[in-house]
PyMOL Python script that loads the backbone (N, CA, C, O; Angstrom):
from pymol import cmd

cmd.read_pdbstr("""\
ATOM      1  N   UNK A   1    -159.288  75.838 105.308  1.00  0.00           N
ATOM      2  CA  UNK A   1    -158.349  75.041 106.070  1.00  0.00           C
ATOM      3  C   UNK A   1    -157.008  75.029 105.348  1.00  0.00           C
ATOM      4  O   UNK A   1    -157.009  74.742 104.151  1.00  0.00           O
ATOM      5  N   UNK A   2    -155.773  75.339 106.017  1.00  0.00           N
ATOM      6  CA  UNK A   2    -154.510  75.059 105.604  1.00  0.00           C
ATOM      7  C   UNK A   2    -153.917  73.924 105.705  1.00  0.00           C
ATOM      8  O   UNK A   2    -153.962  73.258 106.740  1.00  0.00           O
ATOM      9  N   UNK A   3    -153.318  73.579 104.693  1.00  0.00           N
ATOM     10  CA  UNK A   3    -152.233  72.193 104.452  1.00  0.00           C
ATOM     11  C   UNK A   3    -150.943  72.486 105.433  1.00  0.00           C
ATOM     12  O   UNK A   3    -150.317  73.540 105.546  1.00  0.00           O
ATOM     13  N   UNK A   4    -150.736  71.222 106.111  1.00  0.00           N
ATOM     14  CA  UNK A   4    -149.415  71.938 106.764  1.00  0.00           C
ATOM     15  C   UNK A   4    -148.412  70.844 106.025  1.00  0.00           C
ATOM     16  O   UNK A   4    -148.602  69.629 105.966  1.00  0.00           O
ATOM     17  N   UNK A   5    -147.463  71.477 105.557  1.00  0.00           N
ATOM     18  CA  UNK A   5    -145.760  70.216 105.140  1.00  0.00           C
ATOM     19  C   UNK A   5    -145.117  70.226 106.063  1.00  0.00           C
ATOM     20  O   UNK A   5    -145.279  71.031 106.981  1.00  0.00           O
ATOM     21  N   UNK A   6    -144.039  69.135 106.031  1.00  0.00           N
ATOM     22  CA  UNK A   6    -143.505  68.932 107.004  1.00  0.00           C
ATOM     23  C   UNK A   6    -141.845  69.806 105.845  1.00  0.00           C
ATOM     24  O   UNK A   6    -141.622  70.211 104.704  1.00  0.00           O
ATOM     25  N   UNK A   7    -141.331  69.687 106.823  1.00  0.00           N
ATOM     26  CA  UNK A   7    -139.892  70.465 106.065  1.00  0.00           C
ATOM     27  C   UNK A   7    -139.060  70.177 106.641  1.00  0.00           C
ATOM     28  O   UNK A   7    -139.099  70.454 107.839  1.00  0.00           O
ATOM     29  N   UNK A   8    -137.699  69.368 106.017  1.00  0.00           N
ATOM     30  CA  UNK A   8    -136.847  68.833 106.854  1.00  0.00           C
ATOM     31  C   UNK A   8    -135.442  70.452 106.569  1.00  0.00           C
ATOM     32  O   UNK A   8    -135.331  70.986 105.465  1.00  0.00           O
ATOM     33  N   UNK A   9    -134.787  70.796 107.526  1.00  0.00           N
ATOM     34  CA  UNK A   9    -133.629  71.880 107.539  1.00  0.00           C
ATOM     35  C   UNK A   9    -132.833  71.661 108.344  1.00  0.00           C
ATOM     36  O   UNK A   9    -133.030  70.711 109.102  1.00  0.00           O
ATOM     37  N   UNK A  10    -131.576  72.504 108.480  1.00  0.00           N
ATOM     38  CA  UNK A  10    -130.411  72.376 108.881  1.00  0.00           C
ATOM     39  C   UNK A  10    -130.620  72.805 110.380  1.00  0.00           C
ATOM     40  O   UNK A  10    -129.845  72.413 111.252  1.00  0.00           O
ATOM     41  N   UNK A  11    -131.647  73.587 110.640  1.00  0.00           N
ATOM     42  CA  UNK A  11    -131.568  74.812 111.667  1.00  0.00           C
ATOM     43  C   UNK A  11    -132.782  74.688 112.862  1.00  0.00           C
ATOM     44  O   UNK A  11    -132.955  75.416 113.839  1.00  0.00           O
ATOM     45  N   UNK A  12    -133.387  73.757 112.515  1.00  0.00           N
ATOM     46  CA  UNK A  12    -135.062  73.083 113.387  1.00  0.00           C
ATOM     47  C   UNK A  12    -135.180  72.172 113.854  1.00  0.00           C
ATOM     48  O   UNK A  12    -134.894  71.154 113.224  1.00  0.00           O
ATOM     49  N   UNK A  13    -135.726  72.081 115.374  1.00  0.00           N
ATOM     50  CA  UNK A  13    -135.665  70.602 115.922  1.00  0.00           C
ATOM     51  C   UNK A  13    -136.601  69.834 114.685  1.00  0.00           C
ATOM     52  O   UNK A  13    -137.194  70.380 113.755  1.00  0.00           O
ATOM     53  N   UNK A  14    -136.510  68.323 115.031  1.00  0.00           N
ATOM     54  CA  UNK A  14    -137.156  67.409 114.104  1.00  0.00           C
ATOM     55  C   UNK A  14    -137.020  66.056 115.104  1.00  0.00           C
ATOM     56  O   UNK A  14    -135.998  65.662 115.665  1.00  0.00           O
ATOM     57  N   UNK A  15    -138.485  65.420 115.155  1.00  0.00           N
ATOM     58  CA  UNK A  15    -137.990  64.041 115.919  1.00  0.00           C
ATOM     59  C   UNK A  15    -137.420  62.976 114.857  1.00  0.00           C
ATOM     60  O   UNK A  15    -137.638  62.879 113.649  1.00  0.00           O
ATOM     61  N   UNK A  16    -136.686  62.276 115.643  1.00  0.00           N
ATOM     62  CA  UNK A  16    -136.421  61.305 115.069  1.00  0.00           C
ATOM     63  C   UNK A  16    -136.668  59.949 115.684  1.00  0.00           C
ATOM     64  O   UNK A  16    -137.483  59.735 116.582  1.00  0.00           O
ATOM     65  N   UNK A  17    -136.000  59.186 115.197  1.00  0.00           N
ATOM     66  CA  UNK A  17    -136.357  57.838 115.793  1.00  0.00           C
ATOM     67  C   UNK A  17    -135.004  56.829 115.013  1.00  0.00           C
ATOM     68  O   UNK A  17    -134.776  56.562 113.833  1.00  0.00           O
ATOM     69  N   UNK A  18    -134.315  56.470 116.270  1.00  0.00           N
ATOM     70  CA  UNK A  18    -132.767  56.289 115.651  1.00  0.00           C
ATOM     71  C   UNK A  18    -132.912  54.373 116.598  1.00  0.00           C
ATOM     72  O   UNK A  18    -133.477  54.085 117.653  1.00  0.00           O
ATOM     73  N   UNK A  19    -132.054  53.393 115.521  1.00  0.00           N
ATOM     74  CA  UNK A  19    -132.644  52.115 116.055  1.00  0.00           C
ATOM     75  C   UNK A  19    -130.822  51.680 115.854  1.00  0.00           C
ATOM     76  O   UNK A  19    -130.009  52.136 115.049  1.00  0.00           O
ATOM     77  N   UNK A  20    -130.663  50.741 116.825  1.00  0.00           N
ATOM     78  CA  UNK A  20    -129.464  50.280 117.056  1.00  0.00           C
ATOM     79  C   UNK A  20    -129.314  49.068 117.564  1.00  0.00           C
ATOM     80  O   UNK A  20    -129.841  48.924 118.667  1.00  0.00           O
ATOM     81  N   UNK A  21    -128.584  47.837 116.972  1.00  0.00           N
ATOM     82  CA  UNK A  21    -128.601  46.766 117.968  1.00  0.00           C
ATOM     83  C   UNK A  21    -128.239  46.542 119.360  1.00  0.00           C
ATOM     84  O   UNK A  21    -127.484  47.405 119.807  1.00  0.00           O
ATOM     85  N   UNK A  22    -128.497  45.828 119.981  1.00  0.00           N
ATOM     86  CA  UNK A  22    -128.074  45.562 121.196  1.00  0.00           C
ATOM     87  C   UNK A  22    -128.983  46.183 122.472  1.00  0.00           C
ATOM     88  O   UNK A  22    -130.007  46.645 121.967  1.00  0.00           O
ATOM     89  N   UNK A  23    -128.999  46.350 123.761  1.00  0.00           N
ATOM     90  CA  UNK A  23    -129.490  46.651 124.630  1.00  0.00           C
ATOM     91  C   UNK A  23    -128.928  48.007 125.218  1.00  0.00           C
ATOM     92  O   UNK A  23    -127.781  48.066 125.661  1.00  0.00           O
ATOM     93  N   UNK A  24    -129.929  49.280 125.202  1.00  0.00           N
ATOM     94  CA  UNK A  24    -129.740  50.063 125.826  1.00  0.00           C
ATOM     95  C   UNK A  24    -130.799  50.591 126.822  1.00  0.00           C
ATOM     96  O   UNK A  24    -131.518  51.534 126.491  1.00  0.00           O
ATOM     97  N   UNK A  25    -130.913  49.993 128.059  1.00  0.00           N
ATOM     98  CA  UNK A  25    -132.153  50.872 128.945  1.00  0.00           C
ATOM     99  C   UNK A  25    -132.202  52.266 129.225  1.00  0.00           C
ATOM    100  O   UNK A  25    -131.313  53.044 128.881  1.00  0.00           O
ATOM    101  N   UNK A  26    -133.519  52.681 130.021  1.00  0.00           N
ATOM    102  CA  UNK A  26    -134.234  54.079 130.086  1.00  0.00           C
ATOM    103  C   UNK A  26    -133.190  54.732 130.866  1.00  0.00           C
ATOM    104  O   UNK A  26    -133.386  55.946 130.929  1.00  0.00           O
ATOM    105  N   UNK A  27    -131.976  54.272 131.584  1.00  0.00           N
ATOM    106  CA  UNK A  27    -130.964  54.786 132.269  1.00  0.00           C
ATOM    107  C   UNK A  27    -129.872  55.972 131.023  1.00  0.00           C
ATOM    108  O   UNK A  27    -129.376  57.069 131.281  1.00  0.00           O
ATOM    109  N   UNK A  28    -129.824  55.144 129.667  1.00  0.00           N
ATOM    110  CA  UNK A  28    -129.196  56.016 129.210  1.00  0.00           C
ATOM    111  C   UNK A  28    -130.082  57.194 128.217  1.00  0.00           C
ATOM    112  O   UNK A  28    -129.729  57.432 127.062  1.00  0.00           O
ATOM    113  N   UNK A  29    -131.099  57.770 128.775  1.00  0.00           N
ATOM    114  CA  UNK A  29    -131.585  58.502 127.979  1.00  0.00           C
ATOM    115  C   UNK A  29    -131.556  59.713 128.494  1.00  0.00           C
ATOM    116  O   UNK A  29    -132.511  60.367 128.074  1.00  0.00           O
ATOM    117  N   UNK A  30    -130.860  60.319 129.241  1.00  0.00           N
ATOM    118  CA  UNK A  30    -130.056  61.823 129.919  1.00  0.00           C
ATOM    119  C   UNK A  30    -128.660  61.530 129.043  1.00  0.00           C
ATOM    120  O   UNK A  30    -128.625  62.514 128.305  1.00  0.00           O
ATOM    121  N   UNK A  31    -127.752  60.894 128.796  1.00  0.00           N
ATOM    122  CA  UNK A  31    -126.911  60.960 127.777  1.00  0.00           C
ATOM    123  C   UNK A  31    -127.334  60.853 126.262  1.00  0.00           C
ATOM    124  O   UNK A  31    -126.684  61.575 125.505  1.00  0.00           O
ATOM    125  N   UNK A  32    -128.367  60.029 125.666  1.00  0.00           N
ATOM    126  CA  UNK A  32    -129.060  60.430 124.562  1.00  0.00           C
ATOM    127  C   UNK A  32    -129.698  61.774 124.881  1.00  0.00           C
ATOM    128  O   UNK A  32    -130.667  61.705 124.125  1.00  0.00           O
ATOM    129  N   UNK A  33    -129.803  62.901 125.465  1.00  0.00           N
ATOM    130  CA  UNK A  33    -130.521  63.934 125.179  1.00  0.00           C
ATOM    131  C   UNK A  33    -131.707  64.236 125.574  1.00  0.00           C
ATOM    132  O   UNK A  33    -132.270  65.318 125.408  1.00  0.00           O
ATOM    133  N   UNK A  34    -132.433  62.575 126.513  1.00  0.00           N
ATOM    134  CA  UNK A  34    -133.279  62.932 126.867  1.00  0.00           C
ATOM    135  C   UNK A  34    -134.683  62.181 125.595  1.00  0.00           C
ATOM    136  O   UNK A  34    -135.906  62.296 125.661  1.00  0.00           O
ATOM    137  N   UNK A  35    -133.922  61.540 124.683  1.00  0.00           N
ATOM    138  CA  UNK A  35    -134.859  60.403 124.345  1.00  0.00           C
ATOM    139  C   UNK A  35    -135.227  59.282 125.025  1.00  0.00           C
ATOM    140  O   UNK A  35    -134.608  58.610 125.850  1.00  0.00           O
ATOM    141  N   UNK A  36    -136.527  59.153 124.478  1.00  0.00           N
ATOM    142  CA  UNK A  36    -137.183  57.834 124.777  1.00  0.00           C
ATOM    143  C   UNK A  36    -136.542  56.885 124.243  1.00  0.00           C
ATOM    144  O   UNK A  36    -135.806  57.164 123.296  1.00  0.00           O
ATOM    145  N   UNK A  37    -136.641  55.560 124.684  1.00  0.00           N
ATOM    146  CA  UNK A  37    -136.056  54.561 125.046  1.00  0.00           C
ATOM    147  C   UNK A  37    -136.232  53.472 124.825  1.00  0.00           C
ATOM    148  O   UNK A  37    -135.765  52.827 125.763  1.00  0.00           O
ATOM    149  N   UNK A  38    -136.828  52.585 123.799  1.00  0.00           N
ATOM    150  CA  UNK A  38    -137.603  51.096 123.703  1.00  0.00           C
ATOM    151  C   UNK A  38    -137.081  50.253 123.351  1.00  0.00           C
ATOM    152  O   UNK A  38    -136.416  50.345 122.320  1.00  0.00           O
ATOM    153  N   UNK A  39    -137.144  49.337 123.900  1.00  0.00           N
ATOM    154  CA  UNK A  39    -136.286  47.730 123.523  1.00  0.00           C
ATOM    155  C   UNK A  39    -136.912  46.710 123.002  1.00  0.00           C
ATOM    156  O   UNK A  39    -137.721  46.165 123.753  1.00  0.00           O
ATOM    157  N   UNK A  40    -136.760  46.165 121.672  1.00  0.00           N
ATOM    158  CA  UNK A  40    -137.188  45.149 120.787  1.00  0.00           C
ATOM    159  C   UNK A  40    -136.255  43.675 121.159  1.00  0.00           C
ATOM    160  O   UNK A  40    -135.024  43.662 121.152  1.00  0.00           O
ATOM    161  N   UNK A  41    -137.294  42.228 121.541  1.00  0.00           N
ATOM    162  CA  UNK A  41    -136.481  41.586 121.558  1.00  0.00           C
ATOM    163  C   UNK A  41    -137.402  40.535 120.860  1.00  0.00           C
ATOM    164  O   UNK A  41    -138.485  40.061 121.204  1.00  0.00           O
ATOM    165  N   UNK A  42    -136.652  40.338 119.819  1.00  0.00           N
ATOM    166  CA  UNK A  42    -137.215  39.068 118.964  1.00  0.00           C
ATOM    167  C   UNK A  42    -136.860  37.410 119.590  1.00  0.00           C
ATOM    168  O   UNK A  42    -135.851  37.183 120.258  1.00  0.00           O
ATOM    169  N   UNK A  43    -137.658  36.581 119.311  1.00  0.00           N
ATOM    170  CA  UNK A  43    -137.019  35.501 119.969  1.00  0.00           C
ATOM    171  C   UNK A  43    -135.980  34.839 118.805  1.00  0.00           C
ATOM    172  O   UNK A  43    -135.123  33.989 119.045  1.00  0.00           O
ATOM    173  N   UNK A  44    -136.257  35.415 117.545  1.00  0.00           N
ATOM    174  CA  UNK A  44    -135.293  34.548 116.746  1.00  0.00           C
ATOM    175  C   UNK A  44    -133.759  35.821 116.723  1.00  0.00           C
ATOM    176  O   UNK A  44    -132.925  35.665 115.831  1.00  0.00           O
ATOM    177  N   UNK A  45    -133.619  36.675 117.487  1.00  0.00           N
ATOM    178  CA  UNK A  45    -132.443  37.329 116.744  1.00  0.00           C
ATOM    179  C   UNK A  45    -132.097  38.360 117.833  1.00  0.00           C
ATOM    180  O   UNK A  45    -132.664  38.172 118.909  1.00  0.00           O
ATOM    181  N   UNK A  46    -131.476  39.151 117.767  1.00  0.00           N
ATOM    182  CA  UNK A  46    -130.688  39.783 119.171  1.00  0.00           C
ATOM    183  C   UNK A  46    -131.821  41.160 119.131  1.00  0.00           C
ATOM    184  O   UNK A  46    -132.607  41.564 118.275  1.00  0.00           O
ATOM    185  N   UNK A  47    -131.384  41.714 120.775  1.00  0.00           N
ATOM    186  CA  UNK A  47    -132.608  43.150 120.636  1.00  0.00           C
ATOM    187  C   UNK A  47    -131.955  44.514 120.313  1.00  0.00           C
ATOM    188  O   UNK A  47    -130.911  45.072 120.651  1.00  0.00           O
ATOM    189  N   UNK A  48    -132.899  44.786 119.597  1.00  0.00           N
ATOM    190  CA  UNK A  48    -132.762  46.486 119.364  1.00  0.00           C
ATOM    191  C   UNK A  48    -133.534  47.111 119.992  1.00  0.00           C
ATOM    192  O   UNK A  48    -134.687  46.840 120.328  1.00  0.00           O
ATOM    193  N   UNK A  49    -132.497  48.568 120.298  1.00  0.00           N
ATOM    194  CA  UNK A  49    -132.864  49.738 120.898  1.00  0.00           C
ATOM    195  C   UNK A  49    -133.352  50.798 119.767  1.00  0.00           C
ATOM    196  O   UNK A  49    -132.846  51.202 118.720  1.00  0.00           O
ATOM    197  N   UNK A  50    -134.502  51.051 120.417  1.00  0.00           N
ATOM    198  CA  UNK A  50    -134.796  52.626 119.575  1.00  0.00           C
ATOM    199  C   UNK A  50    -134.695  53.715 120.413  1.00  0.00           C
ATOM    200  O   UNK A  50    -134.757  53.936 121.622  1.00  0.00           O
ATOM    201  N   UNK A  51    -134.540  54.254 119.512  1.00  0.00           N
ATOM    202  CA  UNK A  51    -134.505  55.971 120.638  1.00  0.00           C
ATOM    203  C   UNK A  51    -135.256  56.913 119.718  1.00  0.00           C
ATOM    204  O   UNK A  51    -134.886  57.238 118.590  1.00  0.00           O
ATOM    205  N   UNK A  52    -136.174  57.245 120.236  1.00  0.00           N
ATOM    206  CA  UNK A  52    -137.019  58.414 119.807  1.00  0.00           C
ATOM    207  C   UNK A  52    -137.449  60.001 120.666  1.00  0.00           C
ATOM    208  O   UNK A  52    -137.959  60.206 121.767  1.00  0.00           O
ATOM    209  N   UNK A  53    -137.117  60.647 119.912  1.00  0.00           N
ATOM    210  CA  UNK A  53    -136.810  61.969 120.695  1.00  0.00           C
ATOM    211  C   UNK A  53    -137.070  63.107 119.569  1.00  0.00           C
ATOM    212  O   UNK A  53    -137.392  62.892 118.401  1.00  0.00           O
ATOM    213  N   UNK A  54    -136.811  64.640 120.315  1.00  0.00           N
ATOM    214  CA  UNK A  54    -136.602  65.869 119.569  1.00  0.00           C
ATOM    215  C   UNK A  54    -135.166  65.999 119.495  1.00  0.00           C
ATOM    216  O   UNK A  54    -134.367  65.654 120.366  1.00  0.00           O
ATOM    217  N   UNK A  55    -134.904  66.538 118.356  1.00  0.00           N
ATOM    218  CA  UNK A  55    -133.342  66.773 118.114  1.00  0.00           C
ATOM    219  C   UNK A  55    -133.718  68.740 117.860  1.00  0.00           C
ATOM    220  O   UNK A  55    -134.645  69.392 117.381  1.00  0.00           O
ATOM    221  N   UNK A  56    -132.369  69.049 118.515  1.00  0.00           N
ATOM    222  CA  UNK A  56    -132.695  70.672 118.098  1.00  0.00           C
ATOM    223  C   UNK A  56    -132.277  70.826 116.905  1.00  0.00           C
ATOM    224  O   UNK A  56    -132.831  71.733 116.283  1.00  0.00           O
ATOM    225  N   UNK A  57    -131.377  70.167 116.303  1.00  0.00           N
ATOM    226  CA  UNK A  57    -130.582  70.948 114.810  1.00  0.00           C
ATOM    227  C   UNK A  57    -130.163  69.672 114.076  1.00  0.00           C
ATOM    228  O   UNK A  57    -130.631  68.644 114.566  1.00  0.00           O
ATOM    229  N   UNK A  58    -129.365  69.522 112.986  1.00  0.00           N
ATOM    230  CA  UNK A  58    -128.996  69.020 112.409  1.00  0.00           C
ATOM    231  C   UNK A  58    -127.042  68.483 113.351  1.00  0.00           C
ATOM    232  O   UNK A  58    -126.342  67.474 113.437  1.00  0.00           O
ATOM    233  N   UNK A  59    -127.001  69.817 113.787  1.00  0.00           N
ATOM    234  CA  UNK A  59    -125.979  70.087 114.473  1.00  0.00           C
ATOM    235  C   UNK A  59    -125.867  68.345 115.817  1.00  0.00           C
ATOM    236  O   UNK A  59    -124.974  67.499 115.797  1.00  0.00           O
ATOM    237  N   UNK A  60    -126.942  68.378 116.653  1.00  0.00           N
ATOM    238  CA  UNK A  60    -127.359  67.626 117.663  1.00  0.00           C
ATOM    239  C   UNK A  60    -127.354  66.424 117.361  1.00  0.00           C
ATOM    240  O   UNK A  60    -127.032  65.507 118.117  1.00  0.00           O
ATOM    241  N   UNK A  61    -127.820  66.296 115.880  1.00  0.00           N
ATOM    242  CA  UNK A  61    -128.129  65.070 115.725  1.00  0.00           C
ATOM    243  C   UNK A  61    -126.915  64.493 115.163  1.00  0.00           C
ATOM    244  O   UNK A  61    -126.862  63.271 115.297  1.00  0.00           O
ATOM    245  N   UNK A  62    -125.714  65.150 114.445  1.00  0.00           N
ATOM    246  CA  UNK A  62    -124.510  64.455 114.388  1.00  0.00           C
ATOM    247  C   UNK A  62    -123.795  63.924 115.532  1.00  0.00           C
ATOM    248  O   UNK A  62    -123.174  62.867 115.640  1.00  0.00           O
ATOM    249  N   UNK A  63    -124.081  65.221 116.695  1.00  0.00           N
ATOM    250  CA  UNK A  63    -123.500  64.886 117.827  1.00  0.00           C
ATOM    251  C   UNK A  63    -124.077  63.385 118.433  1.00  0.00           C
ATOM    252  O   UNK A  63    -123.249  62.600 118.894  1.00  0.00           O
ATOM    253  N   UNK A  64    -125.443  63.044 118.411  1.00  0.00           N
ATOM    254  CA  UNK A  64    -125.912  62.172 118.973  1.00  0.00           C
ATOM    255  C   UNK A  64    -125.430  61.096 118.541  1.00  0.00           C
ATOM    256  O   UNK A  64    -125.328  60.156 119.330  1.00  0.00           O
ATOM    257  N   UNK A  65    -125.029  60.955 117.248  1.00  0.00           N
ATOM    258  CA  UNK A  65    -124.728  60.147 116.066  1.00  0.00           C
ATOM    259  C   UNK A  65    -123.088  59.866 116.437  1.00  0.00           C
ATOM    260  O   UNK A  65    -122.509  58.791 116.589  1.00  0.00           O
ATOM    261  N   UNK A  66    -122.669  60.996 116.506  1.00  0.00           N
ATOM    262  CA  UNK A  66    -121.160  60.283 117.017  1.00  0.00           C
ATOM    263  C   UNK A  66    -121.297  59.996 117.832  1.00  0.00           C
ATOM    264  O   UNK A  66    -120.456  59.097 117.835  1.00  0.00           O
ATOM    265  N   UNK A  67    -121.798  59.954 118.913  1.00  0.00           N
ATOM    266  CA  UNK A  67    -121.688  59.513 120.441  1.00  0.00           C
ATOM    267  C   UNK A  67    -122.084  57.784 120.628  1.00  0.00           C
ATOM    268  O   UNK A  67    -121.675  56.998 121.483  1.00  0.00           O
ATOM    269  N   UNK A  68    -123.121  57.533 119.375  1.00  0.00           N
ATOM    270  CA  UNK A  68    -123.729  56.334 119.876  1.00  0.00           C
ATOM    271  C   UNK A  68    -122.340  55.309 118.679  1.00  0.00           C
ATOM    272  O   UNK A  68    -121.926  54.160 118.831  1.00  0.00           O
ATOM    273  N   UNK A  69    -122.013  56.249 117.686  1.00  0.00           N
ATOM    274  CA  UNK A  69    -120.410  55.432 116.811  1.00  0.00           C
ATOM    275  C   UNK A  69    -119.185  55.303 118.103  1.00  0.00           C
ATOM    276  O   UNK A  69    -118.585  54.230 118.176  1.00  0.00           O
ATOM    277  N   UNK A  70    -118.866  56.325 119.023  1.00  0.00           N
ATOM    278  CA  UNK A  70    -118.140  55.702 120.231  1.00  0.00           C
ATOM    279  C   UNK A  70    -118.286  54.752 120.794  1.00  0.00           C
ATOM    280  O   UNK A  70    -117.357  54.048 121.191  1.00  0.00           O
ATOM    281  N   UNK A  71    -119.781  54.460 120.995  1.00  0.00           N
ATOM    282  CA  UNK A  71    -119.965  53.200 121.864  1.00  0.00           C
ATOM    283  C   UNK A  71    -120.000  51.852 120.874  1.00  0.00           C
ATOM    284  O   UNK A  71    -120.758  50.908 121.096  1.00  0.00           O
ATOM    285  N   UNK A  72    -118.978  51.904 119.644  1.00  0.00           N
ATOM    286  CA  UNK A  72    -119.274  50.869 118.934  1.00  0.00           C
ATOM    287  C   UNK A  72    -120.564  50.682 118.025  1.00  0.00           C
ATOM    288  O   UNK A  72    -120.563  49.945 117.039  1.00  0.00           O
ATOM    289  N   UNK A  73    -121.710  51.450 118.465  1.00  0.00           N
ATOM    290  CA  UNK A  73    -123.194  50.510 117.752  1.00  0.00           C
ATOM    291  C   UNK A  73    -122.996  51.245 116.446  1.00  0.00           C
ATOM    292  O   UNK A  73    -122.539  52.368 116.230  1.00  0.00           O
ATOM    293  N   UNK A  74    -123.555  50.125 115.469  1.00  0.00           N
ATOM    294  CA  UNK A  74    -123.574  50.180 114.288  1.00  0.00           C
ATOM    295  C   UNK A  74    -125.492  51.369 114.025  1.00  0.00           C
ATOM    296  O   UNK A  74    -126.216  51.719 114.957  1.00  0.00           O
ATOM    297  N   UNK A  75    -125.662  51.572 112.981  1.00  0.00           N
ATOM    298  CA  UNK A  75    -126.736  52.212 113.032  1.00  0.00           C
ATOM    299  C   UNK A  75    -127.684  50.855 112.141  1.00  0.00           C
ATOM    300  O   UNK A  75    -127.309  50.141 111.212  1.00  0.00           O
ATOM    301  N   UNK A  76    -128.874  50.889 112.803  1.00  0.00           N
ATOM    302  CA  UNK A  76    -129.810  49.964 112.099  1.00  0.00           C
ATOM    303  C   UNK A  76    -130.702  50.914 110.603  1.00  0.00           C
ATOM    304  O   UNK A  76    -130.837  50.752 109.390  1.00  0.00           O
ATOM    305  N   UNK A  77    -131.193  52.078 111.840  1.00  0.00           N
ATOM    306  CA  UNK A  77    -131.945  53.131 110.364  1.00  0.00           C
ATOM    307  C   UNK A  77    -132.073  54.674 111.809  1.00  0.00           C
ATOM    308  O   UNK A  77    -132.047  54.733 113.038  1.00  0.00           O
ATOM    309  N   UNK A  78    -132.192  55.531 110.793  1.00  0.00           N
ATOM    310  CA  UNK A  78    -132.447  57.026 111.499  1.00  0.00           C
ATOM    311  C   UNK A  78    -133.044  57.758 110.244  1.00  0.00           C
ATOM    312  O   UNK A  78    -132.759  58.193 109.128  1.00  0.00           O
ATOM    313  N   UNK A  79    -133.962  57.625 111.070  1.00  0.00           N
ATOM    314  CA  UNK A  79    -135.343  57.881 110.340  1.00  0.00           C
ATOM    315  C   UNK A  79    -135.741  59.322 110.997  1.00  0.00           C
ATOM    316  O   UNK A  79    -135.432  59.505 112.174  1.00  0.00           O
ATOM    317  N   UNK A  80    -136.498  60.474 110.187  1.00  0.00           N
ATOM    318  CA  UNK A  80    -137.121  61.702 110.838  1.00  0.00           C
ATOM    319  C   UNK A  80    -138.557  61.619 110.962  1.00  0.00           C
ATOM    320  O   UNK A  80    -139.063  61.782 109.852  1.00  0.00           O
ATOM    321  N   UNK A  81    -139.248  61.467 111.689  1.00  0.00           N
ATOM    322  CA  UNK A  81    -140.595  61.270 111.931  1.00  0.00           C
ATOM    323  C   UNK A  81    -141.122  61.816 111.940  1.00  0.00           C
ATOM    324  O   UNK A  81    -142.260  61.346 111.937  1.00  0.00           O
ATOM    325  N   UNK A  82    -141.051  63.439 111.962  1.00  0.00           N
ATOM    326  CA  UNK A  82    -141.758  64.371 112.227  1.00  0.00           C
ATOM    327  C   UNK A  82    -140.836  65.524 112.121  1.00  0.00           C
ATOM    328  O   UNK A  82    -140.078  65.665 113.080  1.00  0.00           O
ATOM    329  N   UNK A  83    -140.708  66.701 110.790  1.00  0.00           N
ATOM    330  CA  UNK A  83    -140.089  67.279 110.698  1.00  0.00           C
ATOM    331  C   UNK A  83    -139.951  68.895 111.114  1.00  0.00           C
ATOM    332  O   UNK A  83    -140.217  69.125 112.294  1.00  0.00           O
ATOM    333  N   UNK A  84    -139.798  69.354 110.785  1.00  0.00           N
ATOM    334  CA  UNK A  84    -140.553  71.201 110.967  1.00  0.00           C
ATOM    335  C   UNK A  84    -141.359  71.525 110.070  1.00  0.00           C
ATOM    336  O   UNK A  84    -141.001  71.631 108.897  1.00  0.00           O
ATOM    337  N   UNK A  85    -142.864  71.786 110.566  1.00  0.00           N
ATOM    338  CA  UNK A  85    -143.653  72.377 109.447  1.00  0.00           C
ATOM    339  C   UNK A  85    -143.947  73.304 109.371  1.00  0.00           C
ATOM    340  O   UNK A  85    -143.844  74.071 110.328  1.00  0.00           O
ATOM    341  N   UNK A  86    -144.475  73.695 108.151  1.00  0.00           N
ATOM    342  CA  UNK A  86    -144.585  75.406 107.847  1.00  0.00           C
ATOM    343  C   UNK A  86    -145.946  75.125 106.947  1.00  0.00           C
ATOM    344  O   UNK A  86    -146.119  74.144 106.223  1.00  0.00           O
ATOM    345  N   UNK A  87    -147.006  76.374 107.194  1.00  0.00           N
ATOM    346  CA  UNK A  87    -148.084  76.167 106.801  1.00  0.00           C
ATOM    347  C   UNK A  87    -147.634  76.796 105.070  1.00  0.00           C
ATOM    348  O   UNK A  87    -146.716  77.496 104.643  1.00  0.00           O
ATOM    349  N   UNK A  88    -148.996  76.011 104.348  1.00  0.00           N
ATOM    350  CA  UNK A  88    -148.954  76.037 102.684  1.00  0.00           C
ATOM    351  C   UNK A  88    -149.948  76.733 102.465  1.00  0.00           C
ATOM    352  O   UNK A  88    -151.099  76.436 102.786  1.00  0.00           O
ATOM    353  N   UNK A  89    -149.403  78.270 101.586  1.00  0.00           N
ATOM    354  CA  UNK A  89    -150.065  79.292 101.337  1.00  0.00           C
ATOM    355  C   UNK A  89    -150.409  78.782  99.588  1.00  0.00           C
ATOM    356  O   UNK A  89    -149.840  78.229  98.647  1.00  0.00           O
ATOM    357  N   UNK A  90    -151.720  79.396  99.940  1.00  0.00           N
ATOM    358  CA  UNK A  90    -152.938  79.522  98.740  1.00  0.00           C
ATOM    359  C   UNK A  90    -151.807  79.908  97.242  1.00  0.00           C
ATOM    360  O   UNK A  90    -152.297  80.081  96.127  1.00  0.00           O
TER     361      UNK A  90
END
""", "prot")
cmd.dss("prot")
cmd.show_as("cartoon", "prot")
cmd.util.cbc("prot")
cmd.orient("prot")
């Protein structure tokens, strides 16, 4: 049986999972790229949006990244969840 790593690069989709305050519904996820969409609402504190998706490049994901700094939101965390793996030779 082979070990698989995960490998984070410049050049490979990778999901991520990008969290932001405030409210964003499943309406804007054709302008995110086509991420998923989930809304956290605590009763003690305001709600966050996550967005979890495939990013193609490193490239995409700046883009995504500036796009959501236009709309003002601050970033909570952007996290890679799942990177590109490549199997681990003997």
């Amino acid at each position: 049986m082979k070990a698989v790593k995960q490998k984070l690069t410049l050049d490979q989709p990778a999901t991520y999972q990008i969290k932001v305050p405030g409210h964003l519904d499943e309406s804007w996820s054709d302008w995110a790229g086509g991420m998923t969409i989930t809304l956290e609402s605590g009763d003690d504190g305001p709600p966050v949006t996550t967005l979890t998706g495939v990013v193609a490049d490193q490239a995409a994901l700046q883009g995504l990244l500036r796009r959501l700094y236009s709309l003002g939101l601050p970033l909570i965390s952007v996290n890679c969840v799942e990177c590109g793996k490549t199997d681990d030779e003997p």
